[in-house]
C-alpha positions in Angstrom: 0.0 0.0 0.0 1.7 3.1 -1.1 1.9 5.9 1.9 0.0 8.6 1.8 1.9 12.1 0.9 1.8 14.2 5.0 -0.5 17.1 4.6 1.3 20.6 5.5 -1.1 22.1 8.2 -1.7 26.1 8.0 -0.7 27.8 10.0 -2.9 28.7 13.0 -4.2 31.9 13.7 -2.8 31.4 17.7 0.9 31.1 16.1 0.5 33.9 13.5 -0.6 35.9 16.6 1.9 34.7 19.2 4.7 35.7 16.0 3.0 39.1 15.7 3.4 39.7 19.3 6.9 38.7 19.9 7.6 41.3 16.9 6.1 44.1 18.6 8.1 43.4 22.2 11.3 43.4 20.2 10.3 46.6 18.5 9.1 48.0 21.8 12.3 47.0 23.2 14.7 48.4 20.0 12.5 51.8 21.3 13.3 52.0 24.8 17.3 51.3 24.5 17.3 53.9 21.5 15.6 56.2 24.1 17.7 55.4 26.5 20.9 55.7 24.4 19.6 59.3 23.3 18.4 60.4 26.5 22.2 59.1 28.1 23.7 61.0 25.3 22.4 64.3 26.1 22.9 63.8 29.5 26.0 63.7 28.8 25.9 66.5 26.7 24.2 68.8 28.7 27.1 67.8 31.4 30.1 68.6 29.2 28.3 72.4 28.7 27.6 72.7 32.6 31.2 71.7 33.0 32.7 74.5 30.3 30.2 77.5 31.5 31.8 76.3 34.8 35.0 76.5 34.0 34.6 80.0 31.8 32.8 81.1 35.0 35.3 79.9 37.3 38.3 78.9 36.4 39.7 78.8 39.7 37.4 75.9 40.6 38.5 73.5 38.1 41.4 71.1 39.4 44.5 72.5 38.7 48.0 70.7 38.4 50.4 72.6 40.1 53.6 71.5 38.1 57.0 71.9 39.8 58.9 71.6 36.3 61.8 73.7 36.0 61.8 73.9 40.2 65.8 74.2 40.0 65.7 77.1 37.5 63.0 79.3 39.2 64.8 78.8 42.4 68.1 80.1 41.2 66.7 83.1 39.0 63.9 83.8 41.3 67.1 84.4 44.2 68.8 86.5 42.4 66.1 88.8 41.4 64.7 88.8 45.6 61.2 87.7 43.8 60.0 84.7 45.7 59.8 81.2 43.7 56.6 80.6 44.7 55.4 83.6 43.2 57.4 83.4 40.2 56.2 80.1 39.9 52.8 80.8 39.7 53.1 83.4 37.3 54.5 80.8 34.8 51.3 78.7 35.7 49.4 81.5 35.2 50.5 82.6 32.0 51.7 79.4 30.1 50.6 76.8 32.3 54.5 75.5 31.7 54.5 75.4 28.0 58.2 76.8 26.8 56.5 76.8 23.6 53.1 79.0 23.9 52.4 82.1 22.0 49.9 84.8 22.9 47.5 86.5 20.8 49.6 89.3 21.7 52.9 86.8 20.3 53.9 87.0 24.5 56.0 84.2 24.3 57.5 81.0 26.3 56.7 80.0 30.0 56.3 83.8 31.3 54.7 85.1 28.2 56.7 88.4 27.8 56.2 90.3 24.9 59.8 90.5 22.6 60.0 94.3 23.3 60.1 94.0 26.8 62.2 91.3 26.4 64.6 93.4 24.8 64.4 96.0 27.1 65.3 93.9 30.0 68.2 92.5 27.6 69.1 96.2 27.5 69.1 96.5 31.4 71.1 93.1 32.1 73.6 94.4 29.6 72.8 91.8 26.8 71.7 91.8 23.5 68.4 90.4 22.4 68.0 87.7 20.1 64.7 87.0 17.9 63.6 83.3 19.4 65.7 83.0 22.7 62.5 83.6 24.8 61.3 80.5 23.7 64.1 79.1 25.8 63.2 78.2 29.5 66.6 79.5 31.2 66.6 83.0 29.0 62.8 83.3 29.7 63.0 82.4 33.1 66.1 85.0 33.8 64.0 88.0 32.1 60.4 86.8 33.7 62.6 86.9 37.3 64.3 90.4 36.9 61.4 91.9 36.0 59.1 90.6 38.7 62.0 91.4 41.1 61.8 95.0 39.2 57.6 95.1 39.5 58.3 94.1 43.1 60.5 96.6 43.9 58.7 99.3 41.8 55.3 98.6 43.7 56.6 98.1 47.4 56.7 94.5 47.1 52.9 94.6 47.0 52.0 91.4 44.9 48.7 92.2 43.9 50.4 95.5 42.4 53.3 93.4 40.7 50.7 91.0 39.1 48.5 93.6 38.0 51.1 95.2 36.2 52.4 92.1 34.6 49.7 91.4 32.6 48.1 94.8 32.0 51.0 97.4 32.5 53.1 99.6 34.9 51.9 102.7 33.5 47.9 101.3 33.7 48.3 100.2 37.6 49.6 103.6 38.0 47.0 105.3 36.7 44.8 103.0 39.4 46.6 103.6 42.1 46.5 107.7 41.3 42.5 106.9 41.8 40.8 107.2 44.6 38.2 104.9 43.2 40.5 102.0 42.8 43.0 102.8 45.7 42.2 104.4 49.2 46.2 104.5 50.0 47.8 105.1 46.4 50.1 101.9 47.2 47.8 99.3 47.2 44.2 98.4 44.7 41.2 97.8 46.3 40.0 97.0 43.2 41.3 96.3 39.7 38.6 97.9 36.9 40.0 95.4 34.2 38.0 91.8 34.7 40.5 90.0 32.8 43.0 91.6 34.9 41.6 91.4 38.2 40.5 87.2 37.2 44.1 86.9 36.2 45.2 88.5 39.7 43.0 86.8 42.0 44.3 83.2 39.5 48.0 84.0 40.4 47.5 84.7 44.4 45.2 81.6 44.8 47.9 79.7 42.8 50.8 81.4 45.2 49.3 79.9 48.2 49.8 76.7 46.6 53.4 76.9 45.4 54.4 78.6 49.1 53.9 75.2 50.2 55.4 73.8 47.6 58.4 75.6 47.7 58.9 76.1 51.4 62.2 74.4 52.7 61.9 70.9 54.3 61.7 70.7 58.1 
């Protein structure tokens, strides 16, 4: 007796739901890790922008590495100019955050970000002749940035806040501060600095001075 051929059964209307269904989970599922993922991304997102109006905002509160590079050099020049290390040493944070190679805007140049014409008037003063590129070298930068903070120093009554000032926005414009009564009660010291770049750039290189006193201070 020859077999007879198996009959394919059709498909049921419970499996052709049951298939329907487990489609939709899985495409409800794809929709909640996409939203996830998209809603994690801008979390993220909004969180890298808090973090940069932050640091625009406050600078001072982002975690600062307080490098002790060049410790042997700042020492020696910052001696021989009566400027103290620390102090020296945070102007070079300050300014180039210890890049030998930065350029200003301005084209300030090297670790204390001085301008080629006032390097080449402190070349005058020291008795030496400027050359085009040497301030790009940490031991010639370092001596010029050291005599003239020793030279700020001396100019302003060893008033810091003085000698800062007029590092980054002039000797003749803290001057003209200190002449007013508006920004100086004594005419030796600022109460206030009218320049917000200035005064941010100030406030930067005291808080940063605290640091680097400790830093620096001799071993017990």
């Amino acid at each position: 007796m020859t077999p007879k051929p198996l009959e394919k059964r059709a498909p049921s209307a419970r499996s052709g739901r049951a298939r329907t269904s487990r489609k939709r989970r899985r495409a409800k599922a794809a929709r909640r890790i996409a939203a996830i993922t998209t809603i994690a991304v801008l979390a993220l997102a909004l969180l890298a922008v808090g973090v940069w109006m932050v640091f625009l905002r406050h600078p001072d509160l982002v975690i600062q590495n307080y490098s002790m590079e060049y410790e042997s050099l700042i020492r020696a020049r910052a001696a021989e100019n009566e400027v103290p290390p620390a102090f020296a040493a945070a102007v070079i944070l300050a300014e180039s955050s210890y890049r030998p190679d930065a350029v200003s805007t301005a084209n300030a140049q090297g670790l204390m970000q001085l301008l080629p014409s006032t390097a080449e008037w402190i070349a005058g003063k020291l008795g030496e002749t400027y050359v085009e590129g040497c301030l790009f070298d940490p031991e010639t930068n370092v001596k010029y940035g050291c005599w003239y903070l020793g030279f700020l120093l001396r100019r302003f009554g060893g008033d810091m806040r003085c000698a800062a000032a007029a590092y980054h926005a002039g000797q003749g414009t803290v001057d003209g501060w200190l002449q007013d009564p508006q920004y100086s009660a004594d005419g030796a010291s600022l109460d206030a600095i009218p320049y917000s770049s200035t005064d941010t750039y100030v406030k930067r290189v005291l808080k940063y001075y605290e640091k680097y006193e400790k830093l620096y201070a001799p071993a017990d």
